[in-house]
C-alpha positions as CSV (number, residue, x, y, z in Angstrom):
1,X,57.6,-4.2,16.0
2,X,55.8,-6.7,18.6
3,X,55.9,-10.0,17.7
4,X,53.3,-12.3,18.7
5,X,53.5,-15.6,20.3
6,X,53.0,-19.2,19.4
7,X,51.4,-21.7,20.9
8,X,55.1,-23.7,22.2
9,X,56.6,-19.9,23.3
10,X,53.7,-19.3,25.9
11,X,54.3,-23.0,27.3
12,X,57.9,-22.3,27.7
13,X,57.5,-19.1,29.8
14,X,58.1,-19.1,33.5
15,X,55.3,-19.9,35.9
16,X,54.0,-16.9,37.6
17,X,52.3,-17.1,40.7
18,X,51.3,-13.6,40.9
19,X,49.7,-13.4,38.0
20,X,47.2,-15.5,35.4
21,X,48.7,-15.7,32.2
22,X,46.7,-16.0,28.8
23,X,46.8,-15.8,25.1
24,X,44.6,-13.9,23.1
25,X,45.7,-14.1,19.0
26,X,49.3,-14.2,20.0
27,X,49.2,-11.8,22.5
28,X,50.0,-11.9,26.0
29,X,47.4,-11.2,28.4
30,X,48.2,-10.9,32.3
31,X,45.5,-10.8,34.9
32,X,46.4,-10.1,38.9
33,X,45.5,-13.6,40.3
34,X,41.8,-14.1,41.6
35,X,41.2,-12.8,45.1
36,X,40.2,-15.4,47.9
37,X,36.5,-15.4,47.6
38,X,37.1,-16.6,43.6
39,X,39.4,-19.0,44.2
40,X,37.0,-20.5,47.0
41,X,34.5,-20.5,44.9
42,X,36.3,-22.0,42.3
43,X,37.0,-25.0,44.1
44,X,34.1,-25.3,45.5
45,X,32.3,-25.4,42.8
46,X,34.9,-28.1,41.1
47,X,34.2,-30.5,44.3
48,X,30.6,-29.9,43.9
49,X,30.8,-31.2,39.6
50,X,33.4,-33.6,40.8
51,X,31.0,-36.0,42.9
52,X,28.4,-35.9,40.4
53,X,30.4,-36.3,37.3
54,X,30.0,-39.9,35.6
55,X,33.5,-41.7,36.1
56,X,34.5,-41.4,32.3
57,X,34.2,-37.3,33.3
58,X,36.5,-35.1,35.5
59,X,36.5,-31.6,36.7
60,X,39.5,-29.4,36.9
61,X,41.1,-25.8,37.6
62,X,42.8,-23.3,36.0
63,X,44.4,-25.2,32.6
64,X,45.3,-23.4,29.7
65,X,42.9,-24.6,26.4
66,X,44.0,-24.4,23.0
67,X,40.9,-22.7,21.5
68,X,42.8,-23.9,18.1
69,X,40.9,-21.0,16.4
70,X,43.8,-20.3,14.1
71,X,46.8,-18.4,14.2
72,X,48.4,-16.8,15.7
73,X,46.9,-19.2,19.0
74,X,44.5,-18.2,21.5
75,X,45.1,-19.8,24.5
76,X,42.5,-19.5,27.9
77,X,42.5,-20.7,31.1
78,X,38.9,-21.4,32.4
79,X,38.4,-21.3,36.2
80,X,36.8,-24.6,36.3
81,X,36.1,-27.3,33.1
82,X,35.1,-30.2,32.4
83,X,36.8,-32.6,30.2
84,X,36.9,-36.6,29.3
85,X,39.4,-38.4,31.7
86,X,41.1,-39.4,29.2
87,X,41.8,-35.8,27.8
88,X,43.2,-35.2,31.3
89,X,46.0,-37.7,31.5
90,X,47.5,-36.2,28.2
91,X,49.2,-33.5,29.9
92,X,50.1,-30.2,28.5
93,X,47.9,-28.0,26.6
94,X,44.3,-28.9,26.4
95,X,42.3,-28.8,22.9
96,X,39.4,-27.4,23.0
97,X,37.6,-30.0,21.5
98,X,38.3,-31.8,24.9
99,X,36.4,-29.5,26.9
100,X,33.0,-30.7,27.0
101,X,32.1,-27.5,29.8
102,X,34.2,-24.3,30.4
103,X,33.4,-21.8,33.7
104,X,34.3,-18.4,34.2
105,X,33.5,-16.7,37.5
106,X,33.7,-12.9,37.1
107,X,36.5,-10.9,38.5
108,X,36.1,-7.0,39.0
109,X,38.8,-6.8,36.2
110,X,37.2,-9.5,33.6
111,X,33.5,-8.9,33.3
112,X,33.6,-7.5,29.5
113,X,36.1,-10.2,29.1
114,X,34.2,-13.1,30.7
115,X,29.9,-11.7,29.4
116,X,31.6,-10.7,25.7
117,X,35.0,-12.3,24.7
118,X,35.1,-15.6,25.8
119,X,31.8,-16.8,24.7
120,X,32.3,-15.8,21.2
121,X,36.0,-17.1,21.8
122,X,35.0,-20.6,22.8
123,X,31.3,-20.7,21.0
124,X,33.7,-20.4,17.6
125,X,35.9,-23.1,19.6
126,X,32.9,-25.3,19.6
127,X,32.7,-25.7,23.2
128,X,29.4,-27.0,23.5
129,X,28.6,-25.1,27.2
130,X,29.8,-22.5,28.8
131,X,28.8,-21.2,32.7
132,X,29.3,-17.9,33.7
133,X,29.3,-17.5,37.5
134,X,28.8,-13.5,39.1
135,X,29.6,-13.7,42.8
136,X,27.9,-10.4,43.6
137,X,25.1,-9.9,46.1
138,X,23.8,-13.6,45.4
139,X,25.7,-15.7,43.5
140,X,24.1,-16.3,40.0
141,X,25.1,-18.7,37.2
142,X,24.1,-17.9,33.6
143,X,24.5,-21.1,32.0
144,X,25.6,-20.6,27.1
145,X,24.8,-23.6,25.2
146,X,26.1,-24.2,21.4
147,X,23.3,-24.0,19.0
148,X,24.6,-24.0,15.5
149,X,24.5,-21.7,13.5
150,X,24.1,-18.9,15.8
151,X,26.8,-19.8,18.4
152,X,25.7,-19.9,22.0
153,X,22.4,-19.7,23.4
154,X,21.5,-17.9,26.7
155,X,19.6,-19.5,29.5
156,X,18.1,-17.0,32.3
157,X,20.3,-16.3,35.1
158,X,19.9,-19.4,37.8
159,X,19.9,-18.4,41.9
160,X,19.9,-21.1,44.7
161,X,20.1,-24.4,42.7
162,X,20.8,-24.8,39.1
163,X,20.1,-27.9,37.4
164,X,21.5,-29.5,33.7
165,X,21.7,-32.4,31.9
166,X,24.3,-30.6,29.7
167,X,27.4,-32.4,29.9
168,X,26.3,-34.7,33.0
169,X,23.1,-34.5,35.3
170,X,24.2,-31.5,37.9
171,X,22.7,-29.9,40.1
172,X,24.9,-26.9,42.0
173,X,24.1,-25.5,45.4
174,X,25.7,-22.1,44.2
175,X,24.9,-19.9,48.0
176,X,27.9,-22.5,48.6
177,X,29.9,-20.9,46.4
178,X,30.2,-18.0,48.8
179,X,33.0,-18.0,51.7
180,X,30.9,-16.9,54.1
């Protein structure tokens, strides 16, 4: 019989740098690592949120959230989010009540995962938005917003520029997002 894990067990396992670890009700879930062209835009688009975040607002990479959904845990790890400041300086595991924005940019191997699981996953988190970046041809960003009762809603697909209020006044240059 496979038993699942808790929340302390996949904190306590080694780091591994070939692979992204995640949770998913207890279960391990391994991912190969991004390839070069995620990871740039991943930080790329981190540095772009990061000079126009207010100062009481930070953006950060790859840090495993507490969807606190229940258990057995379900634990993610959002390419880019943003969270209070002072969520940051905690340390450890995020809550997901902390993450005022969560970003995914699609991978060959997680685009079911990324357009289907993890918006239901972290609308019944209550993370109020949710950005899904696709790299392909020209990089779009399809931008989920909580509105209760019916968990997120869908914004058209943005090219070029996209624009929000939601959680901060952005705007992301997201050609940039390419390694050209």
């Amino acid at each position: 019989m496979v038993s699942l894990l808790t929340s302390l067990e996949f904190l306590e396992l080694p780091e591994d740098r070939s692979a992204r670890l995640e949770l998913q009700e207890g279960v391990l879930i391994t991912a190969p690592r991004p390839p070069l062209g995620h990871q740039y835009a991943e930080l790329e688009l981190a540095l772009q949120l990061r000079t126009q975040l207010p100062r009481d607002l930070i953006a950060l990479t790859e840090l495993d959230v507490d969807l606190e959904l229940g258990e057995p845990p379900t634990i993610r790890v959002p390419d880019v989010l943003v969270v209070p400041r002072t969520a940051a300086r905690d340390g450890g595991l995020l809550r997901a009540a902390s993450v005022l924005l969560a970003v995914e940019i699609m991978s060959p191997g997680s685009r079911r995962t990324d357009r289907v699981t993890k918006p239901s996953e972290y609308a019944d988190a209550q993370i109020p938005n949710y950005w899904l970046v696709d790299l392909d041809d020209r990089p779009s960003l399809t931008a989920f917003h909580l509105a209760e009762p019916f968990g997120y809603q869908e914004s058209p697909s943005a090219t070029g520029r996209y624009t929000t209020t939601e959680p901060a006044e952005l705007t992301v240059d997201l050609d940039a997002l390419l390694l050209d």
